[in-house]
KEKOL-436659 format. One record per residue: residue number from 1; x, y, z of N, C-alpha, C in turn; residue in one letter. Coordinates in nm, 4 decimals. Layout:
% residues N
SITE num       nX       nY       nZ      caX      caY      caZ       cX       cY       cZ residu
SITE NUM        X        Y        Z        X        Y        Z        X        Y        Z      a
...
***
This chain:
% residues 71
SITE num       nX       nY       nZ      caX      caY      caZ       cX       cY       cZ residu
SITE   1   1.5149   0.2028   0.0935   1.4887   0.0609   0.1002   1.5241   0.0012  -0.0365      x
SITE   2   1.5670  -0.1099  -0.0135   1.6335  -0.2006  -0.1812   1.5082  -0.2627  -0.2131      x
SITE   3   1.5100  -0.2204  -0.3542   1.4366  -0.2849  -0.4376   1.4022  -0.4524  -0.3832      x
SITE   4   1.4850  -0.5291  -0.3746   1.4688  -0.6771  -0.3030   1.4011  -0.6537  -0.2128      x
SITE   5   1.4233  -0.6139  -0.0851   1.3586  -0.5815   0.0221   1.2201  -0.5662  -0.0005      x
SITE   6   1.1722  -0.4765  -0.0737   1.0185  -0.4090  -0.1018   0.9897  -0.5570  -0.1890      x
SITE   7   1.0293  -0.6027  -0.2515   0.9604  -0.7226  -0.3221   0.9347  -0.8567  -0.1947      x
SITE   8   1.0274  -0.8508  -0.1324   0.9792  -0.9705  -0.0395   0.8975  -0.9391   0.0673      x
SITE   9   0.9123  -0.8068   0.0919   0.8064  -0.7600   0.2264   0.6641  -0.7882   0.1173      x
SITE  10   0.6164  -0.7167  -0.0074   0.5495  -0.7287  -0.1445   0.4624  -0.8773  -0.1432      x
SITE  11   0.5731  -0.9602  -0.1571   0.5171  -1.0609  -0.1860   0.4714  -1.1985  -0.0571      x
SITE  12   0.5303  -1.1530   0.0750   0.5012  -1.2151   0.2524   0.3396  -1.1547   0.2180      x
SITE  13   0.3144  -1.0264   0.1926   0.1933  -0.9429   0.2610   0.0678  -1.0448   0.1529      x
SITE  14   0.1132  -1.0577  -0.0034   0.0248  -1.1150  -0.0867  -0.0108  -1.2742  -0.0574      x
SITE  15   0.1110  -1.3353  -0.0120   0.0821  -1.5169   0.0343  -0.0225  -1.4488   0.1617      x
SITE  16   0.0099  -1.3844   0.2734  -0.0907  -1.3724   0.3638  -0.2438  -1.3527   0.2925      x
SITE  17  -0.2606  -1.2585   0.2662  -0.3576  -1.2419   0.2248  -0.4245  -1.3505   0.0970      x
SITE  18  -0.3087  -1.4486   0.0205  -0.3979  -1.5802  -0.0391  -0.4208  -1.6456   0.0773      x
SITE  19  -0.3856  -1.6390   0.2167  -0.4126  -1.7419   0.2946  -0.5237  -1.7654   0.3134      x
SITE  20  -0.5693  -1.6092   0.3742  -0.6848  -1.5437   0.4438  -0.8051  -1.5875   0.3312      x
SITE  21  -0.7904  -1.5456   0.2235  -0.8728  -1.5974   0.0653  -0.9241  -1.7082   0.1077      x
SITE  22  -0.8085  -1.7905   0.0608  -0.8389  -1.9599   0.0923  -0.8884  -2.0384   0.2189      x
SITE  23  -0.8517  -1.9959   0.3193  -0.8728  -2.0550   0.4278  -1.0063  -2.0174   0.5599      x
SITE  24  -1.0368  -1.8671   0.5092  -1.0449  -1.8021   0.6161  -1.1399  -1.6680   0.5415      x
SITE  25  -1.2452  -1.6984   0.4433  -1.2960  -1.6133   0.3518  -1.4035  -1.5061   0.4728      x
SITE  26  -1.4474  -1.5475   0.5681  -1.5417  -1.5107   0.6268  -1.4611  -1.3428   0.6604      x
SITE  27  -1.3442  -1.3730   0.7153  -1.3080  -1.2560   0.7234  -1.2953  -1.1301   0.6171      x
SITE  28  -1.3211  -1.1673   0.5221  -1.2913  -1.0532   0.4065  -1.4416  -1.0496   0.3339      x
SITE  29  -1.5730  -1.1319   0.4049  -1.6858  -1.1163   0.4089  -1.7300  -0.9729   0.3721      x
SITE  30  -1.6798  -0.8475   0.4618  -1.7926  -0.7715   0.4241  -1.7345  -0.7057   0.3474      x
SITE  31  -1.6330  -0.6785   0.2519  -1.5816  -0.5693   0.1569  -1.6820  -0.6044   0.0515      x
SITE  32  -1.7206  -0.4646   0.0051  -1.8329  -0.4352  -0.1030  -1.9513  -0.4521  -0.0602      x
SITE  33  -2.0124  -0.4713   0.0654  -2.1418  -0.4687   0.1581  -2.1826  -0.3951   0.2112      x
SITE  34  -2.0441  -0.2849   0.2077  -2.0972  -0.1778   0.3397  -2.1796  -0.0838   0.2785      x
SITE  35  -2.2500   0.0031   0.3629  -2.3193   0.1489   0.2890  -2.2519   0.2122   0.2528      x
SITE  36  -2.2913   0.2547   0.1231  -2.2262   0.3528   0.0756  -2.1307   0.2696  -0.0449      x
SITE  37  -2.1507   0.1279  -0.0585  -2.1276   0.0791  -0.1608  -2.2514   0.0796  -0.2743      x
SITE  38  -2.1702   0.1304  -0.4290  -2.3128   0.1671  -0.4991  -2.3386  -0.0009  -0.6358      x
SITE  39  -2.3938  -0.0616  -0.6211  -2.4563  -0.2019  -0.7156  -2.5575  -0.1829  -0.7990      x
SITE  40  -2.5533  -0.1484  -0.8918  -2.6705  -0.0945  -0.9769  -2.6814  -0.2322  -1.0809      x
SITE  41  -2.8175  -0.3076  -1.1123  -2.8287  -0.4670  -1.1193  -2.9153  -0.3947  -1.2445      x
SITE  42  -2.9362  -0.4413  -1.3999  -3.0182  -0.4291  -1.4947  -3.0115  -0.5829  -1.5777      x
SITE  43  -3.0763  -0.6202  -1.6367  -3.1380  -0.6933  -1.7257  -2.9922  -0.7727  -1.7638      x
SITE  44  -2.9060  -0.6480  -1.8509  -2.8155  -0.8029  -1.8883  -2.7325  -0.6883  -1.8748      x
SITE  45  -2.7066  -0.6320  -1.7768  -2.5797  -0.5644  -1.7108  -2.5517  -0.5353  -1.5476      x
SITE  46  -2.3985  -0.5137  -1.4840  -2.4308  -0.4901  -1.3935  -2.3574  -0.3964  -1.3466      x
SITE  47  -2.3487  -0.3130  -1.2631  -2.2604  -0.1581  -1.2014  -2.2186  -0.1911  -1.0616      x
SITE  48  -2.1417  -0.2244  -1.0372  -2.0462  -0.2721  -0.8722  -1.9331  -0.1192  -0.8611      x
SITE  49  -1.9423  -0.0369  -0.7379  -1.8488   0.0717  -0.7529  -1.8447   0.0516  -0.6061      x
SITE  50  -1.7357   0.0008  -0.5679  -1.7430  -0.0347  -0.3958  -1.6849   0.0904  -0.3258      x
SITE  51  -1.7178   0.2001  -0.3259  -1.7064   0.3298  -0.2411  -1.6332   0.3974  -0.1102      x
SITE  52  -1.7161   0.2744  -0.0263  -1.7017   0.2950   0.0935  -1.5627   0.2080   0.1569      x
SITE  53  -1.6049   0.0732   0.0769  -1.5053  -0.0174   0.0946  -1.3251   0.0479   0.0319      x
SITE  54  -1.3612   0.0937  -0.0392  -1.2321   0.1491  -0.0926  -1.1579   0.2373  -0.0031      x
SITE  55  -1.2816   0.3344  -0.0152  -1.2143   0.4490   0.1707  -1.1865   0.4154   0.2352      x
SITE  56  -1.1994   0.2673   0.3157  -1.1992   0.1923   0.4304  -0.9954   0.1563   0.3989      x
SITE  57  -1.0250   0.1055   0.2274  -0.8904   0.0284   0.2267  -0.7537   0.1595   0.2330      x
SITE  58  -0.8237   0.3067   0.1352  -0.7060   0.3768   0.1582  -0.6705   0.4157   0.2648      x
SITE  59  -0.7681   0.4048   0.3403  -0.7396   0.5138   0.4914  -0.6629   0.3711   0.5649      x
SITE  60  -0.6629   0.3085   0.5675  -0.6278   0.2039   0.6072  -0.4386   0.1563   0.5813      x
SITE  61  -0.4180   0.1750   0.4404  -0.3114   0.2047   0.4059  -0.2039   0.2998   0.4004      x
SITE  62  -0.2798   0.4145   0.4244  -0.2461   0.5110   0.4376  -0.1729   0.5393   0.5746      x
SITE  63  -0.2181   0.4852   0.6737  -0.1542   0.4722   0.7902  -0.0808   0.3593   0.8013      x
SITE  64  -0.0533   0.2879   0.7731   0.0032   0.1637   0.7062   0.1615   0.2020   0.6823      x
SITE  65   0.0939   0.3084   0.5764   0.2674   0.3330   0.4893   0.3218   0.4469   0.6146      x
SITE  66   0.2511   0.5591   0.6673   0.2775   0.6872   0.7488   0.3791   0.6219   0.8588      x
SITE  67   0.3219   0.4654   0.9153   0.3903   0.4377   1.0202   0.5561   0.3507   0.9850      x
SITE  68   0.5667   0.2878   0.9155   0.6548   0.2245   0.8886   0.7026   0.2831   0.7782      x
SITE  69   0.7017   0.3845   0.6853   0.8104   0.3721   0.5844   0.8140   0.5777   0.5899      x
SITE  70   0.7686   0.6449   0.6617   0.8262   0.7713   0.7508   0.9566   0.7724   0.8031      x
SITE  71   1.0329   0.8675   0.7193   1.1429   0.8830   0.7304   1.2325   0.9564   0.8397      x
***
């Protein structure tokens, strides 16, 4: 695949997803909510390590890339 190519498929997938941001936040509601996300809250610090949500996104991508860019 050409370098061009991967930048415009790149940059279609990122305007979608400002859409979704801007327009349409409810849907991207629960990332960093789920169990197994760890938030550790102190005095004048705070610990956000979104866990689960992350697994959600690689496994997610991961089939993502397996289906369309499998040679």
């Amino acid at each position: 695949m050409a370098f061009g190519k991967l930048l415009i498929i790149a940059s279609a997938i990122l305007f979608v997803l400002g859409l979704i941001v801007s327009y349409a936040p409810w849907l991207i509601n629960w990332f960093g909510k789920l169990p197994g996300d760890i938030r550790l809250e102190g005095e004048n610090s705070l610990l956000f390590i979104p866990f689960t949500s992350m697994l959600i996104v690689s496994v997610v991508l991961t089939i993502f890339i397996n289906l369309f860019f499998r040679r």
